[in-house]
Phi, psi and omega in degrees: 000342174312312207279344161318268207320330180296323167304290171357293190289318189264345166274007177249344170278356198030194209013037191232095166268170205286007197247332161295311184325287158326316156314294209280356170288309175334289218292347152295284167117343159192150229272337184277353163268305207303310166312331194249015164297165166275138211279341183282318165302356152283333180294303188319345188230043158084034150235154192312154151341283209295291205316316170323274199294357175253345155321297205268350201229082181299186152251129179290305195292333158306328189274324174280309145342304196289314196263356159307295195320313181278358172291352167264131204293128191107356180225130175172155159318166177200137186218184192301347181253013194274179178273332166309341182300122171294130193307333149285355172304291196329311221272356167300178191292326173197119190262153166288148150322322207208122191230109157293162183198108187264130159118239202238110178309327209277330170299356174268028164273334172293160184269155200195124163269109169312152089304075203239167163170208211270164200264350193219047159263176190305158172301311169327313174291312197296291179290325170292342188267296145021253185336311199280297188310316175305293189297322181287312198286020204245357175252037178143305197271133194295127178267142185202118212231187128314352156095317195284149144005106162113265151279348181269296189331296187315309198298315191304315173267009168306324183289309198268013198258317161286006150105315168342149169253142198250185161200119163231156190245113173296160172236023177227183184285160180316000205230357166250151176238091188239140009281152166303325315171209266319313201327330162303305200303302172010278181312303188303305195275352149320312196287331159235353160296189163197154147287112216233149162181141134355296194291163170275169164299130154110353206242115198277163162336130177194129154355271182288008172267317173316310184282348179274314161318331184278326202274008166263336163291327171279321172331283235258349190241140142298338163197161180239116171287098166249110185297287184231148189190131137308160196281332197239017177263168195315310166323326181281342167289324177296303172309314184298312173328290223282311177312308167274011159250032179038042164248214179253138155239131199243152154220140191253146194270117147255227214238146211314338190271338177288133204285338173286343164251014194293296178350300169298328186296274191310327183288000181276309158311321199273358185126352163287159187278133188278108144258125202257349163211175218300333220273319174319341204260310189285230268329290160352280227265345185282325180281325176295324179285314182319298181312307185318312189316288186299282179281037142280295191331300210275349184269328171292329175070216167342281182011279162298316198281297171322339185278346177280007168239052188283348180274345160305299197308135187286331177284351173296334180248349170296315175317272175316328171292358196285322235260337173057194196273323155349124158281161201195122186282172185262018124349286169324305176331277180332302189282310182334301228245358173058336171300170170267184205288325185281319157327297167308308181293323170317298181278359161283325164327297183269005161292334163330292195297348174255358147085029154263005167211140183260119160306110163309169142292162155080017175075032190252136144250158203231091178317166195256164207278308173297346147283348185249356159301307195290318179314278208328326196281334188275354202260000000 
């Protein structure tokens, strides 16, 4: 519990993103000096007066408060040094330290496409972000949205309605669920998903969290879907992120009268891709998964490289005998193999990346004919 509390202490000073963080381990040598430092030798090496003083002189009761919260099973940190920190996080301009997470760490290890719009869309908007959500998470892709009202909501159970993984990223502490009305969905997308948030226990609705929220959501996706969007809404900031984090942006266009799609228009305009079906979006997502790909290789380091022997691992080949000669969703997977959803998705990613299981349409896989030579040879 030390080493929380030490994470604790630095995700809880704010204005400390993971790439300053990385200067003072260098120059520390491990998080348990970086806490017990003097706050002018932290100013000295570029952090503010206040983040300083709140490193070193914490709020007890927040610290306290934080760590009831991680005593509950099912809850827990994810911190810049974890192997779960999502792998495309990293590479934004000032990524968190520290990420609460109700549900499954491991799903922010997954590849994941935003799903965003407006909190006041159409029924018409509403059943595309459904679909669209249905249709991406059923071939693969983790759907990850904001939680609110309208297209995030829709997109979450679009996803999980298809047997899919969901992630929504919050802009309040782990223990509030805004809008309240969600508290069902929460749950839902906890279970085999995760809740994802920044904030500390305790921390209500605010104005200027949401847009901080969005840059973890365009962070953490390979590419951002904007269904229905107002000329001022939040979804167009989740884009403008994403865009200027060198990922893809797709918008689907309606009509010229509806005031919810002038958005899409102009980001259509501004250069996204006009999408009218699911398929536009796959043309996409295959160079986008490469890329995902590739940097997951260079950020795991050693990691990645252990994994060319995961088939040694008893759940890696229990996994593989699931998978038989046959396709098979990952559903099936799941009821076979007794792992969880989130599990099954993870080790098929890297049986993927070793190019021992082939991804199908319809979220289906298929073992490769020389991974299932090498099982046989092993049983």
């Amino acid at each position: 519990m030390a080493a929380s509390i030490d994470w604790l202490r630095l995700g809880l000073a704010r204005g400390l993103h993971g790439h300053r963080f990385e200067a003072l381990l260098d120059h520390f040598g491990d998080i348990a000096q970086i806490v017990r430092a003097r706050a002018r030798e932290l100013q000295q090496l570029g952090l503010t007066t206040t983040t300083a003083a709140r490193i070193v002189t914490p709020d007890s009761q927040l610290l306290a408060d934080c760590e009831a919260w991680l005593s509950v099973p099912g809850q827990s940190l994810v911190t810049w040094c974890d192997s779960n920190y999502p792998t495309l996080l990293r590479e934004i301009r000032d990524p968190p330290v520290l990420l609460f997470v109700r549900g499954e760490p491991a799903v922010l290890q997954q590849p994941q496409l935003a799903i965003v719009g407006s909190r006041n869309a159409s029924a018409g908007g509403l059943e595309n972000a459904r679909r669209f959500a249905g249709e991406i998470a059923a071939a693969g892709f983790c759907i990850t949205s904001g939680m609110a009202h309208g297209v995030d909501g829709a997109a979450h159970r679009g996803a999980l309605d298809r047997g899919g993984l969901s992630i929504a990223v919050c802009g309040t502490g782990p223990d509030v669920v805004y809008p309240a009305t969600h508290c069902k969905l929460a749950t839902r997308i906890a279970r085999s998903g995760a809740v994802v948030t920044e904030f500390p226990v305790g921390t209500g609705a605010r104005p200027h969290h949401f847009p901080a929220r969005n840059r973890l959501i365009a962070g953490m996706s390979v590419g951002t879907l904007v269904v229905e969007a107002g000329r001022r809404s939040g979804a167009l900031i989740t884009a403008r992120l994403a865009a200027s984090q060198g990922r893809e942006v797709f918008a689907i266009p309606g009509s010229i009268h509806n005031p919810v799609a002038r958005g899409c228009h102009h980001l259509i305009r501004q250069g996204a891709k006009l999408v009218e079906r699911v398929e536009d979006i796959g043309e996409e997502l295959g160079p986008l998964l490469g890329s995902y790909r590739e940097s997951i290789e260079q950020n795991t380091g050693n990691e990645t490289r252990k994994t060319q022997s995961n088939c040694d691992d008893p759940q890696y080949r229990r996994l593989l005998r699931c998978l038989g000669w046959d396709p098979v969703n990952t559903d099936e997977l799941v009821a076979r193999s007794g792992l969880t959803a989130a599990e099954v998705s993870s080790m098929l990613l890297i049986l993927e990346l070793e190019d021992r299981v082939q991804p199908l349409a319809g979220g289906r896989f298929l073992q490769r004919e020389e991974g299932a030579h090498d099982e046989r040879d092993r049983a």
